[in-house]
C-alpha positions as CSV (number, residue, x, y, z in Angstrom):
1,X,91.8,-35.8,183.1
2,X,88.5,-34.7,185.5
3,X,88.8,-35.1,189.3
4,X,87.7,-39.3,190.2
5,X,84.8,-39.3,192.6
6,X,83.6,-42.5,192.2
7,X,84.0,-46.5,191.3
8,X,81.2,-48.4,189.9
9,X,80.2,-52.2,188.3
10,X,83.1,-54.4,188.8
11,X,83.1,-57.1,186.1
12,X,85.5,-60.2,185.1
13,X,85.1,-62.7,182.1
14,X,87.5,-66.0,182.1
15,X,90.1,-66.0,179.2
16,X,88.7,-68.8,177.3
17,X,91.8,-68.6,174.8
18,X,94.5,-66.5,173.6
19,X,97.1,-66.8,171.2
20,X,99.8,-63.8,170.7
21,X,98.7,-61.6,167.3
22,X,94.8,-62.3,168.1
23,X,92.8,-60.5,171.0
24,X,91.8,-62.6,174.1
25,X,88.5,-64.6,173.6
26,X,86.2,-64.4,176.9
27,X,84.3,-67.0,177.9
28,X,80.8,-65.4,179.8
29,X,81.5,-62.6,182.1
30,X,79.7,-61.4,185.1
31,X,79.3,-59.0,187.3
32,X,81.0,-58.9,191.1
33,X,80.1,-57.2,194.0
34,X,79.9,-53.7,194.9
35,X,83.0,-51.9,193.9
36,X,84.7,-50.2,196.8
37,X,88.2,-49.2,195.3
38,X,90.9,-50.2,192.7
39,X,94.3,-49.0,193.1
40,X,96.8,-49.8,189.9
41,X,100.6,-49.7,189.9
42,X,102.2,-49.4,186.6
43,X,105.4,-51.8,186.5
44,X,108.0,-49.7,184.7
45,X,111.3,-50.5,182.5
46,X,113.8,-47.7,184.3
47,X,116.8,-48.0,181.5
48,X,119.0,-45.4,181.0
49,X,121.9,-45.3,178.0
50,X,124.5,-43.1,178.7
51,X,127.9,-41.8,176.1
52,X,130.3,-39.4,176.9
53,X,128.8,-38.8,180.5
54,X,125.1,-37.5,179.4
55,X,122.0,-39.7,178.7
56,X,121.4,-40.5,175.1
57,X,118.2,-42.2,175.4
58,X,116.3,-43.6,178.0
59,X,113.5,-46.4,178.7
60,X,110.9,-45.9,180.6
61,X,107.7,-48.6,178.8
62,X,105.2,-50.3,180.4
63,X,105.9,-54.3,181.7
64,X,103.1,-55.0,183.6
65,X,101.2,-54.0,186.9
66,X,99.5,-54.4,189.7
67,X,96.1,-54.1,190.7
68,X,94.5,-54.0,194.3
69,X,90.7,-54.5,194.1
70,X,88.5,-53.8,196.8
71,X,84.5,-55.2,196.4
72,X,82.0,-55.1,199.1
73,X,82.6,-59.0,199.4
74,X,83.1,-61.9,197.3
75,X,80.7,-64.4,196.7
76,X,80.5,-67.7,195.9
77,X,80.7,-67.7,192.2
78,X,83.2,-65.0,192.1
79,X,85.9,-66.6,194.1
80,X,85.7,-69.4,191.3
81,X,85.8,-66.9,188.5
82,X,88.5,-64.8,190.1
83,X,90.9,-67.3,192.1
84,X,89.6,-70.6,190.7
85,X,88.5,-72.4,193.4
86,X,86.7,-75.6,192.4
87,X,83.3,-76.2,193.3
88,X,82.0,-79.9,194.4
89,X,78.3,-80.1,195.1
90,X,77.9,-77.5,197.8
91,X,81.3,-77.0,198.6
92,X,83.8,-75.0,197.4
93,X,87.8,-76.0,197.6
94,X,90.5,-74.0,197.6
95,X,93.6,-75.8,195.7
96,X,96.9,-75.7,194.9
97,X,96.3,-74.9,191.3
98,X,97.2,-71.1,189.8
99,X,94.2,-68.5,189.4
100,X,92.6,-67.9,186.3
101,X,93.6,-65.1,184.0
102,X,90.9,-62.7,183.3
103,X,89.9,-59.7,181.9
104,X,89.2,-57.6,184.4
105,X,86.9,-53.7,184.5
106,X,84.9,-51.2,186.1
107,X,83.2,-47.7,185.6
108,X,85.4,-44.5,187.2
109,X,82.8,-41.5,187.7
110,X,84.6,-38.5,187.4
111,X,83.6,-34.9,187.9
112,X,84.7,-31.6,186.3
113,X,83.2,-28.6,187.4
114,X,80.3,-29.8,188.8
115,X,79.8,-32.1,185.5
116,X,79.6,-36.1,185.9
117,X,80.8,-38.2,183.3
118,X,82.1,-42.0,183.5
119,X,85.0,-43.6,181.9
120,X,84.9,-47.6,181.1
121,X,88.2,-49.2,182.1
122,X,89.0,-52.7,180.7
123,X,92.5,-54.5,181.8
124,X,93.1,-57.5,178.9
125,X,94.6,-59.9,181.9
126,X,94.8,-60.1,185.2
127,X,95.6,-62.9,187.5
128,X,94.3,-62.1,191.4
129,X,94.8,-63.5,194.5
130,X,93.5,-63.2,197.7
131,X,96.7,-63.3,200.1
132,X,94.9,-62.8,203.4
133,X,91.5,-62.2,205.3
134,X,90.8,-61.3,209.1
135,X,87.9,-62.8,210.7
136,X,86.8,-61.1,214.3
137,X,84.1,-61.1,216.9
138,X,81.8,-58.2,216.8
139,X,82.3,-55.9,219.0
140,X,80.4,-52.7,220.7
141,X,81.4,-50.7,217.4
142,X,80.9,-52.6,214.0
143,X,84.1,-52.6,212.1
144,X,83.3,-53.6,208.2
145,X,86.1,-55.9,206.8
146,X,86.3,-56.6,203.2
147,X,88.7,-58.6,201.1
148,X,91.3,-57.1,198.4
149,X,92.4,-58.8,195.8
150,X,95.7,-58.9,194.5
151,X,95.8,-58.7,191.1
152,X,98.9,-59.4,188.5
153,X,98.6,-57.8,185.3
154,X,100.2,-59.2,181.8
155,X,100.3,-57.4,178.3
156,X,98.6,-59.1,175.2
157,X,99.7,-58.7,171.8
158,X,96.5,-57.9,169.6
159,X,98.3,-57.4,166.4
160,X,101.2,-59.9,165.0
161,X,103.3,-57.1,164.7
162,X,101.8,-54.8,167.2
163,X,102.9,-53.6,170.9
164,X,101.4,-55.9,174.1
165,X,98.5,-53.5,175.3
166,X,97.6,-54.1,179.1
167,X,94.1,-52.3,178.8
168,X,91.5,-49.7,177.4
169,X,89.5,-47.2,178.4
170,X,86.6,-44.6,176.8
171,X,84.5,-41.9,178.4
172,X,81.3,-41.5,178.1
173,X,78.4,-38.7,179.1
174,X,76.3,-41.6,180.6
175,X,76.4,-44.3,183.4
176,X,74.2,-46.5,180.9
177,X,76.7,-46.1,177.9
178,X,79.5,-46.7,179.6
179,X,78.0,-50.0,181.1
180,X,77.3,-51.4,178.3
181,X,80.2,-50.6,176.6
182,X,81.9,-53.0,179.7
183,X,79.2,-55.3,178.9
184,X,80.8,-56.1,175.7
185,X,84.2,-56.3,176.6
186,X,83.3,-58.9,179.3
187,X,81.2,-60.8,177.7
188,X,77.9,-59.8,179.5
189,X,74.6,-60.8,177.9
């Protein structure tokens, strides 16, 4: 693993349908804004089986995560692809109703002696949210406030008799392959 120096093209596409044993189908993905930072938590199992006083085995697999996401803003049409607020003529409401799942990616540059190369990373399903936002008068010094997202990541089973797999990721030597390799996984004409 090379030395991260750098996050790149956020993208999201809607889960348009998914049944267990079949990969998610995306409906038409699209690109956010600016990409400022991600930050993933792996949720854990922490089971330990224990016989005459040592550990026999011991469970440590993967049962979700959490993702913070960090773009320069959030327009319009992404905070009704990513939290699902409902858009009425010109006006955009925020209801009651849960957020969408999506799947969710961006490009990580990464540097190794000197060398740049980018990896593509795609999470199957995410559901964010956007718990708070801060809104203040400008002031002698500019202080630039932008929104994270919260996001709650679920497994998908792609085989019937497979393991859930929460995402996937490639490297690549250039930005443009590794763009459009996110392309297709979200669904980006």
């Amino acid at each position: 693993m090379n030395a991260n120096v750098g996050m790149v093209y956020p993208v999201a596409s809607p889960i348009s349908a998914y049944t267990p044993g079949t990969a998610p189908t995306y409906g038409t993905g699209a690109v956010l804004e600016e990409a400022r930072a991600a930050s993933v938590t792996w949720n854990r199992a922490d089971g330990h089986f224990y016989g005459n006083d040592v550990e026999l085995d011991s469970d440590n697999g993967i049962l979700g995560y959490s993702i913070d996401f960090e773009p320069t803003g959030l327009s319009d049409a992404g905070r009704v692809l990513l939290l699902g607020e409902v858009k009425s003529s010109d006006e955009y409401t925020i209801t009651d109703a849960a957020a969408p799942d999506v799947g969710f990616g961006y490009i990580r540059v990464m540097r190794d002696k000197g060398e740049i190369s980018y990896e593509g990373w795609w999470y199957y399903k995410v559901k964010f949210s956007l718990n708070s936002e801060e809104t203040r008068t400008k002031e002698q010094n500019t202080e630039w406030r932008t929104p994270t997202l919260n996001g709650a990541g679920a497994g998908v089973q792609l085989a019937a008799d497979g393991p859930l797999s929460f995402a996937v990721h490639e490297s690549f030597e250039t930005l443009t392959a590794a763009k459009t390799w996110l392309k297709t996984k979200a669904g980006i004409t």
